[in-house]
C-alpha positions in Angstrom: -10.4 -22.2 -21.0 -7.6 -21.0 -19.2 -8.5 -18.8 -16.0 -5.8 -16.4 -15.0 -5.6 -16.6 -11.0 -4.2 -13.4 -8.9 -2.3 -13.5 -6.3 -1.9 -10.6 -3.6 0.6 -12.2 -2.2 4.5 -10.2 -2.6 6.8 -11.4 -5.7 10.1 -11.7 -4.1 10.7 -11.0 -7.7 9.5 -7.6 -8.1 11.4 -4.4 -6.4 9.2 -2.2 -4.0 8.5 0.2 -6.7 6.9 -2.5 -8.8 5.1 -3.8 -6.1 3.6 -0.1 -5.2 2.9 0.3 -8.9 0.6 -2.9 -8.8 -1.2 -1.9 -5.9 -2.2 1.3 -7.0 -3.1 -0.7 -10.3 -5.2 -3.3 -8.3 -6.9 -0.1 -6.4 -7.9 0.9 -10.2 -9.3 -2.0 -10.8 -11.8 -1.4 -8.3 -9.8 -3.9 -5.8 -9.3 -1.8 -3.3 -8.8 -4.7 -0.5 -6.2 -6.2 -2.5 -4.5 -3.3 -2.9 -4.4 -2.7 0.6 -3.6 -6.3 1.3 -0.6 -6.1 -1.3 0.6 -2.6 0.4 0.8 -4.8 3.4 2.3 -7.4 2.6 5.2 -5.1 1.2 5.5 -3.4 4.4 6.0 -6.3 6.3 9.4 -6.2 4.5 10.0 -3.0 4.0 8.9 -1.0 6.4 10.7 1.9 5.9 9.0 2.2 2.7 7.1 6.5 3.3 5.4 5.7 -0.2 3.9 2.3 0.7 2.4 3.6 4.3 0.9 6.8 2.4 -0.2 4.5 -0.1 -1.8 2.2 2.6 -3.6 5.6 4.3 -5.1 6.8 1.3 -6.2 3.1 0.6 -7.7 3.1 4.4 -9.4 6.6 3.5 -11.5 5.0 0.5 -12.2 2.0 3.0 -13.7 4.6 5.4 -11.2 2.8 7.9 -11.2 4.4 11.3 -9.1 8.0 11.5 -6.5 7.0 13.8 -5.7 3.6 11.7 -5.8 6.8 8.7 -3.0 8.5 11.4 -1.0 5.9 12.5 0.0 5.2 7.9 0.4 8.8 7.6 2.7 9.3 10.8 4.6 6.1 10.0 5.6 7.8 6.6 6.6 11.2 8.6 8.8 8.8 11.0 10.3 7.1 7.9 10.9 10.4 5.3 9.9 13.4 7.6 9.9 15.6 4.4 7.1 13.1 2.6 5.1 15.9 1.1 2.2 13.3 0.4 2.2 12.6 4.0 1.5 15.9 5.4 
């Protein structure tokens, strides 16, 4: 039997988009710490991606992550799309 194995690791394949679409998929699932790892991983390359540092915040909030790590994804959105209404 055939096991499929997931990776959280970035597709240089996949545009961010995609890659924001299967983290909030993996945070469906119930993976909530691979979503957050994924978000990462894509904003390691694209950091001026607003939707992948609100993303990451409201993954942080589920985690109960500390509220200035909460601050510091929502004010990196502001810095990157100042009009993100998500972010506000």
């Amino acid at each position: 039997m055939l096991t499929r194995r997931r990776s959280h690791s970035v597709s240089p394949l996949l545009s961010p988009p995609a890659l924001l679409l299967r983290a909030r998929m993996t945070a469906l699932a119930g993976d909530v710490p691979g979503a957050l790892t994924q978000v990462t991983s894509l904003l390691a390359t694209h950091a001026d991606n607003a939707d992948a540092w609100v993303l990451q915040g409201d993954l942080l909030v589920r985690q109960q992550a500390a509220p200035a790590a909460l601050a510091a994804a929502y004010r990196q959105a502001l810095a990157v799309r100042p009009d993100h209404p998500a972010a506000h």
